[in-house]
N, C-alpha and C positions, 0 to 999 in steps of 0.2 A: 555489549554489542547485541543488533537485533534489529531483525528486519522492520520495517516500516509500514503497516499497511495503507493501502492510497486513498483510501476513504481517512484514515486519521491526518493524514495527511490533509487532506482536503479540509477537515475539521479546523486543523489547525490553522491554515491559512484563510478560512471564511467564517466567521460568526458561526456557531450552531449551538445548539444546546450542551452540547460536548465538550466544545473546544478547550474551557479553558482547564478539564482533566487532562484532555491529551496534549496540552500542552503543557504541561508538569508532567508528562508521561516520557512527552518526546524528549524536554530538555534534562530529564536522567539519564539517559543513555548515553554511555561515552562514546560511541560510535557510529551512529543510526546508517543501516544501509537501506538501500535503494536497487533498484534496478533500471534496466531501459524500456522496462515496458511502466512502470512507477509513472517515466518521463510524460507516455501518448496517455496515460490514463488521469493525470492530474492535468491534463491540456483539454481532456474530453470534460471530464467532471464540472472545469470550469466553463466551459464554450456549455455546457446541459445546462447552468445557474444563469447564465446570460440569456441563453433561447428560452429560459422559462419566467424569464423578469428577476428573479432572486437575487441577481447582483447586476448591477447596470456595466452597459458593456466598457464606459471606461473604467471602473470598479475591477471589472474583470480583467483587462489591461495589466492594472497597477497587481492585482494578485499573484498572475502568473509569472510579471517582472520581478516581483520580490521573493516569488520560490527560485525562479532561476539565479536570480543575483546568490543564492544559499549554495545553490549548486555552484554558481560559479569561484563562490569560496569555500568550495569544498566541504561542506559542513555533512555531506552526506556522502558514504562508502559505497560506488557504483559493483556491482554485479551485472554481469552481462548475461543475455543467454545465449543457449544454446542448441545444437539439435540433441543432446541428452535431455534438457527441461522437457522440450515437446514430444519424448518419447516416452519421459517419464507421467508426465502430466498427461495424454494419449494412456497409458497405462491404466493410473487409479481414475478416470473417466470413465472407462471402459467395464471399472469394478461394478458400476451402477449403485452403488452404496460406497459412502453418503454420496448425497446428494451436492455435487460441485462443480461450479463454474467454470467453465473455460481460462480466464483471465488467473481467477484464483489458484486452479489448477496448476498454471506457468507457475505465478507467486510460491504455491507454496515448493513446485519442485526447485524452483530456485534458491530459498530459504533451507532445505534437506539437504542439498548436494554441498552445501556450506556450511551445512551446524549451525544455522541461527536460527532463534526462536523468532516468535512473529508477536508485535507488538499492531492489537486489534481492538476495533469495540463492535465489530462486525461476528456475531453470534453464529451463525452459518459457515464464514470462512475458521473460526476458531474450531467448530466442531470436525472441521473438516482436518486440521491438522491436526488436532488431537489423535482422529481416527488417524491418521497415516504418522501418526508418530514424533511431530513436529511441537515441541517447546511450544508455548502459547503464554502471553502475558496480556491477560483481559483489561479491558479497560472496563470500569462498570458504573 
């Protein structure tokens, strides 16, 4: 089991230089979760590839139908949040070291409050849960 990050995620679903590690990454895990904010972040990532020509907007279409059809067949473990994530993520923001994202901050307190490690090739959000304690499984 192990959380998901939405950048590999996105890897996986779009051509990148990466993709086809994290996708021997993703499909080892017997579990792969997600969250609901996973859901608005892999809808952003793709709608930013379309506004910036990288993927043409019926490309993008067919993308985010074929992540959803995954979700629709369950292939991914949802996590919700909640008001603890935003009080915990609000917390280690606050710490000012390291240096972490908002979004990431949710992620990773949602990945703590669960015991899952975070499956990343996202250098920044990995240093960030190392610093707060959180399993990391790099992709490199």
């Amino acid at each position: 089991m192990a959380y998901i990050d939405t950048s590999a995620l996105v890897a996986y679903y779009c051509p990148e230089p990466m993709s086809a590690k994290i996708e021997r990454a993703i499909l080892s895990i017997a579990h792969p979760h997600i969250s609901y904010l996973t859901d608005v972040e892999i809808a952003s990532a793709i709608a930013r590839k379309v506004r910036c020509k990288e993927v043409s907007f019926p490309d993008g279409h067919r993308i985010i139908n074929f992540y959803r059809t995954h979700v629709d067949k369950r292939l991914y473990c949802w996590l919700p949040l909640d008001l603890k994530h935003f009080q915990v993520a609000r917390s280690w923001i606050s710490q000012f070291n390291p240096a972490v994202r908002t979004l990431d901050a949710l992620h990773l307190a949602v990945m703590a409050s669960n015991d899952l490690p975070i499956l990343s090739s996202d250098n920044q959000l990995l240093a960030a849960a190392e610093y707060f304690g959180i399993q990391i499984i790099p992709i490199t």
